[in-house]
C-alpha positions in Angstrom: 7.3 15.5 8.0 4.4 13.0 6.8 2.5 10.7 8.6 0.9 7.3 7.4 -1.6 5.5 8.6 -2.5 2.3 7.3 -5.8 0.2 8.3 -7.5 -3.0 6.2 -5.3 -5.3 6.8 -6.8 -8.7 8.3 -7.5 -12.8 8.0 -9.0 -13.6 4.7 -9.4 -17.4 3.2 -7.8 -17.8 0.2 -9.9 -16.6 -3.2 -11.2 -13.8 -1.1 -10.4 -9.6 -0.8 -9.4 -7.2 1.6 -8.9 -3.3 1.3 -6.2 -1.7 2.1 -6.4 2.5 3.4 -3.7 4.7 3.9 -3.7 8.2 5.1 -1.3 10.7 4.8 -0.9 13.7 7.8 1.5 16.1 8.7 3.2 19.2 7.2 1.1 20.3 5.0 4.5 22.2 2.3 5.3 17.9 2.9 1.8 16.4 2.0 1.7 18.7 -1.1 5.1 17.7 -2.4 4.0 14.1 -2.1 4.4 12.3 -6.2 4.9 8.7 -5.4 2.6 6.4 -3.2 2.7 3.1 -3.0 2.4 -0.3 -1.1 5.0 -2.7 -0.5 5.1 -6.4 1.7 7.1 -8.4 3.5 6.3 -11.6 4.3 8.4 -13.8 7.2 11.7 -14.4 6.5 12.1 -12.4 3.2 12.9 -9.1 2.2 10.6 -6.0 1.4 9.0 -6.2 -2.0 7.3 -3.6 -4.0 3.5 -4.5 -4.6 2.1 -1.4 -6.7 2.7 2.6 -6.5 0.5 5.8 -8.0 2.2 8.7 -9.0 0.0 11.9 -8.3 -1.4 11.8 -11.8 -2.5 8.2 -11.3 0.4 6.3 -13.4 0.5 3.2 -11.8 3.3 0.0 -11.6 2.3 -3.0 -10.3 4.5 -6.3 -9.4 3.9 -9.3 -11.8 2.6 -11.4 -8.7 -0.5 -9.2 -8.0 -1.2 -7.8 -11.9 -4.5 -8.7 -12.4 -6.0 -9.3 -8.7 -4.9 -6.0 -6.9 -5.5 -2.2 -7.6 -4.3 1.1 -6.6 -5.9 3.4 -6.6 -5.1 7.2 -4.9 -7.4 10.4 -3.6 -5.7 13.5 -3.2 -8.1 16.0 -1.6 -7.9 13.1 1.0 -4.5 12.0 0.8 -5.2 8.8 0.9 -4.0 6.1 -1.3 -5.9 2.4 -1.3 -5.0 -1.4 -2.6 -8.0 -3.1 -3.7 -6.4 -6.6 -3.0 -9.0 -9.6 -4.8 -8.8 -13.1 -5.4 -5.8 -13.5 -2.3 -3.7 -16.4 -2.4 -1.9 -17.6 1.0 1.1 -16.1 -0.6 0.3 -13.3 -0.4 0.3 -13.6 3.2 2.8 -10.7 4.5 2.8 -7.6 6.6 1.6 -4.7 4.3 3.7 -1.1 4.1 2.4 2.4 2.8 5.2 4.3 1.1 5.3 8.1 0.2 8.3 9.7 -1.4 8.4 13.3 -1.2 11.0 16.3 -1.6 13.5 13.6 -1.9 12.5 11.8 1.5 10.6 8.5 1.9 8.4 8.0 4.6 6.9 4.6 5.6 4.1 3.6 8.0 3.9 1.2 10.9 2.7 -2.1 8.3 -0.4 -4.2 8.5 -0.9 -7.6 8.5 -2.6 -9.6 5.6 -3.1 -12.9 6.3 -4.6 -15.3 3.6 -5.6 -19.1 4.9 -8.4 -21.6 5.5 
């Protein structure tokens, strides 16, 4: 079993940054088998959406709607994978989700909220 813990998440006026941090506890045959991390929204009313992932050798995908403003970036002695999220636009308002996939299971954590207005 894996844990994830997200934090960062907050108000921020539009044009500014946040940082996203999630941390990855549990099993430890589980946190070692861990390829795929990623973060995902979902903002009121719509469905889930992928924002960006890092595989364990730090191959990265990023949606066209954040390419260019957010980064992923990933630590594994720590476990920890992070979303460098700059200039924020109110749409991009949503609650934030950490994602790991490993030994074909996918675990999620309990979402943050990003929340981008003046």
């Amino acid at each position: 079993q894996v844990q994830l813990v997200e934090s960062g998440g907050g108000l921020v006026q539009p044009g500014g940054s946040l940082r996203l941090s999630c941390a990855a506890s549990g099993n430890i045959f589980s946190i070692n088998a861990i390829n795929v991390m990623g973060w995902y929204r979902q903002a009121a009313g719509k469905q889930r959406e992928l924002v960006a992932t890092i595989s364990r050798r730090g191959n990265t995908v990023y949606a066209d709607s954040v390419k260019g403003r957010f980064t992923i970036s990933r630590d594994n002695a720590k476990n920890t994978v992070y979303l460098q999220m700059n200039s924020l636009k109110p749409e991009d308002t949503a609650v934030y989700y950490c994602n790991a996939f490993a030994l074909a299971n996918n675990y999620w954590g309990q979402g943050t909220q990003v929340t981008v207005s003046s």
